[in-house]
C-alpha positions in Angstrom: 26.0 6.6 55.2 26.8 9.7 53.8 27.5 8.2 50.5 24.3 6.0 50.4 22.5 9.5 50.7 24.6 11.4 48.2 23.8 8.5 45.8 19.8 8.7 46.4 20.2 12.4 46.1 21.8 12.2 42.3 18.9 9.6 41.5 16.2 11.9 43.2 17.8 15.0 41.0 18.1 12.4 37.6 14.5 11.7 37.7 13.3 15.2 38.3 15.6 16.3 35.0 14.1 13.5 33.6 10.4 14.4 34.4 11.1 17.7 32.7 12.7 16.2 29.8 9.7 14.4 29.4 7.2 16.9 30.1 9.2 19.3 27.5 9.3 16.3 25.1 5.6 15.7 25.6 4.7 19.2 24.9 6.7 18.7 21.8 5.1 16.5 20.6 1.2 17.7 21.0 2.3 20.6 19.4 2.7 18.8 16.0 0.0 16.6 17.1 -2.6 19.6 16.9 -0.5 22.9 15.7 2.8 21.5 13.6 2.1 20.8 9.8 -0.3 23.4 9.5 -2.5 21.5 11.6 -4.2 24.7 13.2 -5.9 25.7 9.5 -7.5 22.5 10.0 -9.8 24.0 12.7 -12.2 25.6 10.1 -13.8 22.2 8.7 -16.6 21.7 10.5 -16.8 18.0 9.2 -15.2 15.2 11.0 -12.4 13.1 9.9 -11.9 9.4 10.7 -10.9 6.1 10.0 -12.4 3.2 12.1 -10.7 0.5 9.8 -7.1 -1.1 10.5 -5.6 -1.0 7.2 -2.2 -3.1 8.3 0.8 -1.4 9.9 1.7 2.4 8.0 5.5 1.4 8.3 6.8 1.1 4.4 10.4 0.9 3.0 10.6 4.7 1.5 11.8 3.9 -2.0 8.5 4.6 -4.3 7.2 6.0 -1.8 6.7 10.2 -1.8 8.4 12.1 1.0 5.8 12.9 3.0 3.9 9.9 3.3 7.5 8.3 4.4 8.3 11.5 7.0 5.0 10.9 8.4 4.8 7.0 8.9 8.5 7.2 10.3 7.6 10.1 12.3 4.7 8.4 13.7 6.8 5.4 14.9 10.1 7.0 16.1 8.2 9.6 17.6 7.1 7.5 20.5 9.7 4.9 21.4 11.1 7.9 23.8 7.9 7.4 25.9 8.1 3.3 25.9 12.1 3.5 27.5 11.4 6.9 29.7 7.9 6.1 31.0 8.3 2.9 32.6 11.7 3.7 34.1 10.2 6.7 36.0 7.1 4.7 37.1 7.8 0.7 37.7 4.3 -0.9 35.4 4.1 -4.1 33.8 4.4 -4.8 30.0 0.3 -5.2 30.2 -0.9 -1.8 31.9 2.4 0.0 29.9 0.7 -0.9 26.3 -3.1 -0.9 27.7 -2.4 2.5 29.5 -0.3 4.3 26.4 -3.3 2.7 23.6 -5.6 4.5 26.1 -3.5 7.9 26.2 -3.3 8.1 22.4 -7.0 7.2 21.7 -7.7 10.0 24.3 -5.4 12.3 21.8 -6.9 11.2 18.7 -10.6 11.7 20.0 -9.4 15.4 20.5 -8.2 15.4 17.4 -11.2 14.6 15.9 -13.9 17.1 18.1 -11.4 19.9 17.8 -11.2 19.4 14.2 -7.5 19.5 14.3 -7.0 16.0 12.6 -8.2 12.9 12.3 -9.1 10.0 14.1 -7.2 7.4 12.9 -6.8 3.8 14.1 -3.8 3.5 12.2 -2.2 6.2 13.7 -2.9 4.5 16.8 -1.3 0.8 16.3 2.4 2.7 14.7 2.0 5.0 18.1 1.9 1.7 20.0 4.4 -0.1 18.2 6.9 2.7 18.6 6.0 2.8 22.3 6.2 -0.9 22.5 9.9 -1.0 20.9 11.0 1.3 23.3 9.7 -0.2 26.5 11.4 -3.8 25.2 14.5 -2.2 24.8 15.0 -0.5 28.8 13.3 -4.1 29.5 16.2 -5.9 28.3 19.1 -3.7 30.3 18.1 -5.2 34.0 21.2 -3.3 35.8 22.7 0.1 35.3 19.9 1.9 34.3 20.7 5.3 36.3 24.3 5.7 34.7 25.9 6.7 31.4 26.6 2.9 30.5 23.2 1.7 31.0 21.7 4.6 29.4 24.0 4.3 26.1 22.7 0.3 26.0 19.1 1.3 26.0 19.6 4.0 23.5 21.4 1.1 21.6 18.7 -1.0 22.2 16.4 1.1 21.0 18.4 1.7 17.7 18.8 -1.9 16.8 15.2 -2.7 17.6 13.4 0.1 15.7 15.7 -0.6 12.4 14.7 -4.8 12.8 10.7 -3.7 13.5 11.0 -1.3 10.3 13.2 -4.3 8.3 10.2 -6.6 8.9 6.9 -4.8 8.7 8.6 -3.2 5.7 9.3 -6.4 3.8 5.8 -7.5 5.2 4.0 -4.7 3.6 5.9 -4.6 0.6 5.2 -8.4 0.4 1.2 -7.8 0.6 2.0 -4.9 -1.7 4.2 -6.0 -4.4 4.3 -8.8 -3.9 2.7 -11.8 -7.0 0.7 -15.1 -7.2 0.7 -17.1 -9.9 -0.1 -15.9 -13.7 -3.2 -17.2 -15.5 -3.7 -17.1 -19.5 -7.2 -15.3 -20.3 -8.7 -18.0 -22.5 -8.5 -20.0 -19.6 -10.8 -18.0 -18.0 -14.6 -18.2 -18.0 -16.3 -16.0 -20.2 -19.4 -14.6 -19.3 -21.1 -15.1 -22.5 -18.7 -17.0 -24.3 -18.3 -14.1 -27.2 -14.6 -13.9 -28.0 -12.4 -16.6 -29.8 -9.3 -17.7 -29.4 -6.6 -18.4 -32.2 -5.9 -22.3 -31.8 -2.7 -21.5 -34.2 -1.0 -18.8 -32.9 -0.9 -17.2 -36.2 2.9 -15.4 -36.6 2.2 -11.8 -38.0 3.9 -8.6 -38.5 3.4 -5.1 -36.8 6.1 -2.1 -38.3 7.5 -4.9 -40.6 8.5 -6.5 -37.6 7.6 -9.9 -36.8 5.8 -11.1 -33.8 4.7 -14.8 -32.7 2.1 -15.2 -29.5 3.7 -17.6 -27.0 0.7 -17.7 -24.8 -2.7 -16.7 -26.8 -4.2 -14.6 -29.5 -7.8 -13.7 -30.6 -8.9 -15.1 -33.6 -8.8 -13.4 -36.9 -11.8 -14.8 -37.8 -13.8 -13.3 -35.1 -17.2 -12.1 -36.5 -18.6 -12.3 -32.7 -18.9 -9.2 -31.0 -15.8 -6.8 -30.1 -17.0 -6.4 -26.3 -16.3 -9.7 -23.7 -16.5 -9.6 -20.5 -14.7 -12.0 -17.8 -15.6 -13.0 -14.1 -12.5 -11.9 -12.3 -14.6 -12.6 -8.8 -12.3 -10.3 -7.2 -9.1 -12.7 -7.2 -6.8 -10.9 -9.7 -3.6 -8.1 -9.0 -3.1 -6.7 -13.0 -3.7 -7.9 -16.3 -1.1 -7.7 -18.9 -0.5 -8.3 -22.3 -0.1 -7.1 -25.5 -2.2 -5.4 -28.9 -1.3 -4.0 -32.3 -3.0 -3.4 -35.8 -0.7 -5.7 -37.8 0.8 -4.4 -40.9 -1.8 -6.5 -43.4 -5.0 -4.7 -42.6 -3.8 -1.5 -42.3 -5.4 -0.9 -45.8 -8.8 -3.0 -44.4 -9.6 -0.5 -42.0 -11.5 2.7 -42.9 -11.0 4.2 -39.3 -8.3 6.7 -38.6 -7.9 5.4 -34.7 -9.0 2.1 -32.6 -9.3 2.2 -29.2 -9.6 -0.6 -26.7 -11.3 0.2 -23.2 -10.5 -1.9 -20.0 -14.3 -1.4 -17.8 -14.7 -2.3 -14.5 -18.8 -1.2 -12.5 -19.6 1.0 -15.6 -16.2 3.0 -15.6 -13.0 2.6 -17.9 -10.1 2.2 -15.6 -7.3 1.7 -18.7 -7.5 2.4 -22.1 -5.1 2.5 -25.3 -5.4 4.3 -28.4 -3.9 2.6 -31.7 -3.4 4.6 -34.8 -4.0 2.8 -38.5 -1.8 4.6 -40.2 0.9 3.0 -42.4 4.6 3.1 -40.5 3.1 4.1 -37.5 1.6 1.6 -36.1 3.6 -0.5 -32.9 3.0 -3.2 -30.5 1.8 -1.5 -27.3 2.0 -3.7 -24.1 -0.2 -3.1 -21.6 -0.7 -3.3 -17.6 -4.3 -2.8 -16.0 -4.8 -3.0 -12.2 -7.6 -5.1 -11.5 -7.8 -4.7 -7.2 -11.1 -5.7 -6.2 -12.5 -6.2 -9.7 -15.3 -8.6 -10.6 -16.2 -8.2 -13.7 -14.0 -7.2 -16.7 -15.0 -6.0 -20.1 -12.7 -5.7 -22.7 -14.1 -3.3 -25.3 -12.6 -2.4 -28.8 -13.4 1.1 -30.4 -13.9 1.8 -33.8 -15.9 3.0 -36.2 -15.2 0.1 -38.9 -17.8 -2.8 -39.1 -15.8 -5.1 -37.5 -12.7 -3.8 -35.5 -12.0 -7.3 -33.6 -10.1 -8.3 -36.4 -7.8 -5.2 -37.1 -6.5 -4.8 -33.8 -5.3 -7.9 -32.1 -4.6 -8.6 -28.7 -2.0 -11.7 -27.1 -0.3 -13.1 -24.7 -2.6 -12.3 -22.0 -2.5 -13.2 -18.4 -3.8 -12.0 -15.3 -1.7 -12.4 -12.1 -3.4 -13.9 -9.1 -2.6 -12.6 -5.2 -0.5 -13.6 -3.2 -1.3 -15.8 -0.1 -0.8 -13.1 2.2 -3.0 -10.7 0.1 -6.0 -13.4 -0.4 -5.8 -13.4 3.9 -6.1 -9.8 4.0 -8.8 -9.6 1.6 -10.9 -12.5 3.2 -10.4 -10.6 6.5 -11.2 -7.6 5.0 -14.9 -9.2 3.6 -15.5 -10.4 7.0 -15.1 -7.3 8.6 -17.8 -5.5 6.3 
């Protein structure tokens, strides 16, 4: 008997050091919630900050990305698997009213957030909160004996370890997938025009640039363009980058009377690339280029000059655009049907 009772003493004394651990833990971690990171200069914007919109998990592999964005989203998961192992063991709940009661608690948190000023409301924040907390409470789910002694305690933490490096493994590769990640490559002049104004070279004509010698694989505009140097293309929306490739080549370098060309990549009235060619003899080069294209509908390709007709001095080739991915066109349709 009197060993029955020494043993519910120890468990009666392991939960209360585990109640404070918990509370101290807890207080931790409000403190960078509303005071760490500066958090308290926050207080003097009067405007409120928040983000209503699930924008996908924040959990990315850190290469590329900067430090702080990868302390944060890390932080923001790892952070709260201690309350998904500690919680439930102190008070018995089900998998449903752990995840329903913690989304509640943290929404509570981030509301403050928001009318104090000391952050933001963000529903981001929220689902990498609930993941964390979800990892941990799977991993004291899956020790069912042992939990009040050293052994069962070192297989939770283990647990927890193996599950939070497979849930970063896989929502990493998923986001890099969505981010990174390619469809397949179109060639322009398959593309619709909008007004049909640019032509392409049927012959691929070989040319030099810096005495070197360069042959389009894919497509070239015409020479003999006397069109317009401004065309625009219906992208619809559907397109990652463009890339491709433009030069002055070495036998109208004399034609030109301009000191410069430039060709302007315009998306909604704005120029979101651009590249400058000189026309001076020896100096000019082939210049490949890359332009993002995310949520672009219409294109215009514009060249700059001050010469009569500057299509024909600089020419551009072998240009594709890169379609999305599957899992990107998902997103994006979601993403139209939420607005």
């Amino acid at each position: 008997m009197s060993e029955k009772k020494g043993h519910f003493m120890k468990q009666i004394n392991l939960r209360k050091i585990t109640i404070v651990l918990l509370a101290i833990y807890t207080a931790l971690i409000l403190y960078f919630l509303y005071l760490g990171f500066n958090r308290g200069l926050l207080g003097t914007d009067s405007s409120l900050r928040y983000n209503l919109i699930p924008e996908g998990i924040a959990l990315h592999y850190p290469m590329g990305k900067a430090f702080q964005i990868w302390f944060f989203e890390y932080g923001n998961f790892l952070a709260f698997i201690p309350f998904g192992v500690v919680i439930p063991l102190l008070f018995r709940c089900s998998t449903k009213r752990f995840i329903i009661g913690f989304i509640l608690s943290i929404t509570l948190l981030e509301t403050i957030q928001l009318l104090t000023h000391l952050g933001a409301f963000d529903i981001n924040d929220i689902i990498i909160n609930t993941l964390g907390a979800a990892v941990g409470f799977a991993a004291q789910r899956i020790v069912k004996n042992n939990r009040d002694n050293l052994k069962g305690i070192i297989r939770i933490v283990l647990n927890s370890i193996v599950l939070a490096l497979g849930t970063i493994t896989i929502v990493g590769g998923i986001n890099h997938y969505l981010e990174k990640g390619q469809g397949e490559t179109v060639a322009l002049h398959d593309l619709i025009q909008e007004d049909g104004s640019i032509q392409w070279d049927k012959n691929l004509s070989t040319f030099t640039v810096g005495q070197n010698e360069v042959t389009p694989q894919i497509n070239l505009i015409d020479r003999e363009n006397t069109k317009t140097n401004e065309f625009v293309y219906l992208l619809k929306g559907q397109y990652k980058f463009m890339t491709g490739y433009v030069a002055i080549p070495d036998d109208v370098l004399n034609a030109t009377s301009t000191e410069s060309i430039e060709i302007e990549f315009i998306s909604n009235g704005e120029v979101i690339y651009s590249i400058g060619l000189t026309t001076t003899s020896g100096e000019n080069s082939i210049e490949s280029f890359e332009v993002p294209l995310n949520e672009v509908n219409d294109l215009i390709i514009k060249i700059n000059s001050e010469d009569a007709n500057p299509i024909t001095h600089a020419l551009v080739w072998d240009v594709k655009v890169t379609e999305e991915n599957a899992g990107q066109k998902v997103i994006n349709r979601i993403r139209e049907k939420v607005k």
